[in-house]
C-alpha positions as CSV (number, residue, x, y, z in Angstrom):
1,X,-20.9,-23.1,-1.3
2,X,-19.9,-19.9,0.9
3,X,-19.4,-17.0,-1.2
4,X,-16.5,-15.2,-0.9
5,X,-16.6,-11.6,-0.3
6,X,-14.7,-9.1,-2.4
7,X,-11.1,-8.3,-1.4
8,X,-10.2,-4.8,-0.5
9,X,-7.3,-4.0,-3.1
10,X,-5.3,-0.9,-1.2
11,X,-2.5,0.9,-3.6
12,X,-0.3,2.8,-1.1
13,X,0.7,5.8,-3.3
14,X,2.7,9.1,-3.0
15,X,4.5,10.2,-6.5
16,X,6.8,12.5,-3.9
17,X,9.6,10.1,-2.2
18,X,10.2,10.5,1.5
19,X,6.3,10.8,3.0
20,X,6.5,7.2,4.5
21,X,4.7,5.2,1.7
22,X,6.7,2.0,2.2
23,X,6.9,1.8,6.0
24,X,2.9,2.8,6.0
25,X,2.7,-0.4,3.2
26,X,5.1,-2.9,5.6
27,X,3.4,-1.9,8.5
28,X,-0.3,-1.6,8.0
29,X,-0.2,-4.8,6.3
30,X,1.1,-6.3,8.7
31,X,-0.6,-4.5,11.2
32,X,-3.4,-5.8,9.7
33,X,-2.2,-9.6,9.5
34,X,-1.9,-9.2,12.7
35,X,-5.5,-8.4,13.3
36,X,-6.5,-11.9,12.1
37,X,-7.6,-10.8,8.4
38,X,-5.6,-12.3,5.3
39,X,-3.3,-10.2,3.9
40,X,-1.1,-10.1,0.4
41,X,1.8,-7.4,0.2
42,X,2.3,-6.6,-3.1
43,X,5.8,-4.9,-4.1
44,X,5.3,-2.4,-7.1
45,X,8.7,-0.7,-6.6
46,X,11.9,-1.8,-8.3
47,X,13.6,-0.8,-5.3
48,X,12.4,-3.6,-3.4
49,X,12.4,-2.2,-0.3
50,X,8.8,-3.5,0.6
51,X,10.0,-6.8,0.1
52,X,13.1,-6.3,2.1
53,X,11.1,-4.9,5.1
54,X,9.5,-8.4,5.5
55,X,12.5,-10.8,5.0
56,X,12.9,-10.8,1.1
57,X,15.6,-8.5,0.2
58,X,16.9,-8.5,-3.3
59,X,17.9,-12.1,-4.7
60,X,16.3,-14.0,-1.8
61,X,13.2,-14.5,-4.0
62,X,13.7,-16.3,-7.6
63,X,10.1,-15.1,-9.0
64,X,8.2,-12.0,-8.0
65,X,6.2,-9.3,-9.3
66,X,7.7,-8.6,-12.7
67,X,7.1,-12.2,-13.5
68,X,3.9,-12.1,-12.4
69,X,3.2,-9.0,-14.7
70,X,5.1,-10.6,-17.6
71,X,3.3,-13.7,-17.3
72,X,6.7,-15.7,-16.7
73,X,5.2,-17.4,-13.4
74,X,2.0,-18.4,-11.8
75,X,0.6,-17.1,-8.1
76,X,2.3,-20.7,-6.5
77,X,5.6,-19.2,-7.7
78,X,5.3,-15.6,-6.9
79,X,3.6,-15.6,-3.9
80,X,5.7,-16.0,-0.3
81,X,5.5,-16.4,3.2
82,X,6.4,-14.4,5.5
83,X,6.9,-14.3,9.9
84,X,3.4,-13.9,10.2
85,X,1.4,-16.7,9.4
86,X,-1.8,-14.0,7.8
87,X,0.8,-12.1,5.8
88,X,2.3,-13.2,2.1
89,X,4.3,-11.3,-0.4
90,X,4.9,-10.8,-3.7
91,X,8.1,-9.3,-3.6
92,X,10.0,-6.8,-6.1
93,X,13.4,-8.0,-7.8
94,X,15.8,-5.9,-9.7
95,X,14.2,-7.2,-13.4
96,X,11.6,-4.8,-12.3
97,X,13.3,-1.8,-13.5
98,X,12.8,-3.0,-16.7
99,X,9.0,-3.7,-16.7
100,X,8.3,0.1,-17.1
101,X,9.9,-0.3,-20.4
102,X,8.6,-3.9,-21.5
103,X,5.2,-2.9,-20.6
104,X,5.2,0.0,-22.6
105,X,4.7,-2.6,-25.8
106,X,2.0,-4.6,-24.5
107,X,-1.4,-4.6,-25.0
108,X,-3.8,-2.9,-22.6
109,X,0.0,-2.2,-20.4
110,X,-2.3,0.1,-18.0
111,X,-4.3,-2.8,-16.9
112,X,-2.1,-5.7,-16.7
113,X,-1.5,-5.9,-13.2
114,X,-5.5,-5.9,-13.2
115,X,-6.0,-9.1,-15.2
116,X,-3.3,-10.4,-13.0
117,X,-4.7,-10.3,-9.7
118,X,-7.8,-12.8,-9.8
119,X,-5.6,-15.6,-10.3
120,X,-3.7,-14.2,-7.1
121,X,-6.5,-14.4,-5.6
122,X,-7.8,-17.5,-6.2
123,X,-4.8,-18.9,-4.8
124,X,-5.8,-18.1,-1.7
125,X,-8.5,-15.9,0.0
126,X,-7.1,-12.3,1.0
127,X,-9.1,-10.1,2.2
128,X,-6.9,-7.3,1.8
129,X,-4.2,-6.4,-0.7
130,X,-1.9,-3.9,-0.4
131,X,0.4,-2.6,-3.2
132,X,3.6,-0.5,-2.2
133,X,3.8,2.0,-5.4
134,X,6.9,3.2,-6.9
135,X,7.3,7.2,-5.8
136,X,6.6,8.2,-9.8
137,X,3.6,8.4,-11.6
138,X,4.8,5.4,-14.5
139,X,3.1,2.6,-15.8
140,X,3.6,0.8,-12.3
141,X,1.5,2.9,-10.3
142,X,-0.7,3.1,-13.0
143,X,-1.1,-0.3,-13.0
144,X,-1.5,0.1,-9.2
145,X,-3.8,2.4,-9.4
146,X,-6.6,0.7,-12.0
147,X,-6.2,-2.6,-10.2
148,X,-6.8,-0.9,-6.7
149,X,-10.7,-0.2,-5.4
150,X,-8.6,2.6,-3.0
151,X,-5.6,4.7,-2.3
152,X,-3.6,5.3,1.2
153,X,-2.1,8.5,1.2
154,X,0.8,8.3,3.7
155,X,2.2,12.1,3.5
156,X,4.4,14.7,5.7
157,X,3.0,17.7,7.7
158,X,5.0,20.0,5.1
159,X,4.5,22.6,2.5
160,X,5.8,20.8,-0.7
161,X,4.2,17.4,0.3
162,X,0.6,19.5,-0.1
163,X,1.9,20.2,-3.8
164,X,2.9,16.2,-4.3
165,X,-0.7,15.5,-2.5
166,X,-2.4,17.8,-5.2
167,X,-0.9,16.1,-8.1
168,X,-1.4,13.0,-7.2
169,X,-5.4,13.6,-6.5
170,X,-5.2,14.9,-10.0
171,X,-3.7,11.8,-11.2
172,X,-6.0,9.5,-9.3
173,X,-9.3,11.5,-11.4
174,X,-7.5,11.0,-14.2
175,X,-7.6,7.1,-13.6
176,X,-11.1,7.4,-12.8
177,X,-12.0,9.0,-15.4
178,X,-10.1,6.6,-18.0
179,X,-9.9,3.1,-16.5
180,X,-11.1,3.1,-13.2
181,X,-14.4,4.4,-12.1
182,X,-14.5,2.5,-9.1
183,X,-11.1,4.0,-7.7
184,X,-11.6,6.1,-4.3
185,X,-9.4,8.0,-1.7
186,X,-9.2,5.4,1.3
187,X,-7.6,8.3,3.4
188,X,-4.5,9.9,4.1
189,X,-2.2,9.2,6.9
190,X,0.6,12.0,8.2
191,X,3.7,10.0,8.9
192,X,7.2,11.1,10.8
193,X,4.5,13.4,12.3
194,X,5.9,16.2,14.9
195,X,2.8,17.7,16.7
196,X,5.3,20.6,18.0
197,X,5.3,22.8,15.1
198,X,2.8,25.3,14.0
199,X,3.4,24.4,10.0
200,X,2.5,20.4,11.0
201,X,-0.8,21.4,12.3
202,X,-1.8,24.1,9.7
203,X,-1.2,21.2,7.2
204,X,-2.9,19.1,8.6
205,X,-6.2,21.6,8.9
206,X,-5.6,22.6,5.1
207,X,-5.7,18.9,3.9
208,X,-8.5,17.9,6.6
209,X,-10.5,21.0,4.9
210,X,-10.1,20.0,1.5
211,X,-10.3,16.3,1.6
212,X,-13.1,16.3,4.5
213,X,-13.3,13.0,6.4
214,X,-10.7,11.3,4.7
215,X,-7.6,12.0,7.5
216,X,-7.0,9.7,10.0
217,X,-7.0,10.3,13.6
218,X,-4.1,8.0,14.1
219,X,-0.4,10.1,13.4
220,X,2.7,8.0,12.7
221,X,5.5,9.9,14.8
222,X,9.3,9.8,14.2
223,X,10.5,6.8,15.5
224,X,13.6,5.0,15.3
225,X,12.2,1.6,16.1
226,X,10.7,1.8,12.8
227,X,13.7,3.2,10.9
228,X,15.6,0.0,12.5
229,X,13.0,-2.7,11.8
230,X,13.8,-2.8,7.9
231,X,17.6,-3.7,8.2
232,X,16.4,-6.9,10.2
233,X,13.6,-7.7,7.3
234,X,10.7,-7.2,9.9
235,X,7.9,-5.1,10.6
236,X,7.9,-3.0,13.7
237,X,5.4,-5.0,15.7
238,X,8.1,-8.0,15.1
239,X,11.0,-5.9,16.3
240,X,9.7,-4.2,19.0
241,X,5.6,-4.4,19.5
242,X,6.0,-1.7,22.5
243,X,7.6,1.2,20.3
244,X,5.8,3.8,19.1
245,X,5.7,3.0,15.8
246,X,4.7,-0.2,15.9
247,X,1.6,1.0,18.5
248,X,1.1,3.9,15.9
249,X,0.6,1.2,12.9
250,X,-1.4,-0.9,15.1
251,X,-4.2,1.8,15.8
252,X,-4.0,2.7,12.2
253,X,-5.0,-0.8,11.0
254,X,-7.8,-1.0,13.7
255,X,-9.1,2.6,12.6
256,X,-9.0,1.2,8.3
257,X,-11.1,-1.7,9.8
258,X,-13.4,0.6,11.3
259,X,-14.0,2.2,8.6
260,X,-14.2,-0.5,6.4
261,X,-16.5,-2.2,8.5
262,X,-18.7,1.1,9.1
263,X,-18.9,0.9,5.1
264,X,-19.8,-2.5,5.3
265,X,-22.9,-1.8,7.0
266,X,-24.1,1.2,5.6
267,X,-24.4,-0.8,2.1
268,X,-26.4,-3.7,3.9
269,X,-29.1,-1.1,5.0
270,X,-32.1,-1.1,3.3
């Protein structure tokens, strides 16, 4: 019997609102679905914007993630389709507000999403997951955060986004430390990325200094292709494959792969 390789579970995560984290999560993913590897969207944010992006906006879906994490329904019933044929979803609904709350009274609440994902995966074989995190630091990105073996960073070229990037590195130790020694910085992508200004590219030297070899090459511009894709619940490569956005997504996914694959190999060498 073949042996399935390990998934690679991805939390996209900024606690600071406004850096791009959901359009990185929609578009990556699908970015990479469209790359020919297996892909599950997860949508951690009781905004449900995530699920919206991909044709699920709020009351399309009957089950989703909150009744995944309560235990109310089974992968079968959670789990959905989407345009492109390597991409599912398990998308957010307005009862996920609540599960903040709820979870606060259940056992082990940092780690449920955790116990929840191998029956996910059983159901069919992703080989990457990707979970769109609320912009907070709750019990849903914590949840996020244990079940993940990396973080995406999507972040703005500007001052008060390197103070939201500092506290979230502290919170990611923290999870290390506590519930997740396995958890590692995947990298961190700029988004809505103007090259023109002298404050963009002195941020991005200050982060490349600090977290060294963890940037990507690939910048995300502004681009209203991709502020227009949502409203018409698809990813940029389905609304317009020849914007810039959609290109910019596209070379992001081929460089995660690189790396990823690079990885690969270095832990096969003798």
């Amino acid at each position: 019997m073949r042996a399935v390789p390990a998934p690679t579970v991805i939390a996209i995560s900024n606690q600071k609102g406004g850096e791009g984290k959901t359009t990185t999560a929609v578009n990556l993913a699908a970015s990479i679905a469209a790359a020919e590897h297996r892909v599950l969207l997860i949508d951690m944010d009781p905004q449900g914007n995530a699920s919206s992006s991909v044709g699920y906006p709020n009351g399309v879906a009957e089950q989703g993630t909150y009744d995944l994490l309560m235990g109310l329904a089974g992968p079968s019933e959670v789990v959905q389709s989407t345009e492109l044929p390597m991409l599912d979803v398990v998308p957010s609904s307005m009862d996920l507000a609540g599960a903040e709350v709820e979870l606060v009274e259940v056992e082990r609440r940092e780690s449920v999403l955790a116990r929840s994902l191998p029956a996910l995966l059983e159901h069919r074989e992703y080989e990457y997951v990707l979970l769109d995190c609320p912009p907070s630091l709750g019990l849903l990105t914590i949840n996020a955060l244990v079940a993940s073996t990396s973080v995406l960073i999507p972040m703005q070229a500007k001052y008060f986004s390197l103070e939201g990037l500092g506290a979230l590195n502290n919170t990611i130790e923290a999870v290390r430390e506590a519930f997740n020694p396995g958890l590692s910085v995947e990298g961190i992508v700029f988004c809505m990325f103007d090259n023109r200004t002298n404050l963009a590219r002195q941020v991005v030297q200050e982060v490349g200094e600090h977290f060294e070899g963890l940037v990507y090459d690939t910048r995300i511009p502004v681009n209203i292709r991709l502020s227009e894709s949502p409203s018409h619940g698809k990813p940029a490569l389905l609304y317009d494959i020849e914007s810039k956005g959609a290109q910019a997504y596209l070379a992001l996914a081929r460089e995660v792969l690189a790396r990823r694959e690079g990885q690969a190999e270095e832990s096969t060498r003798p």
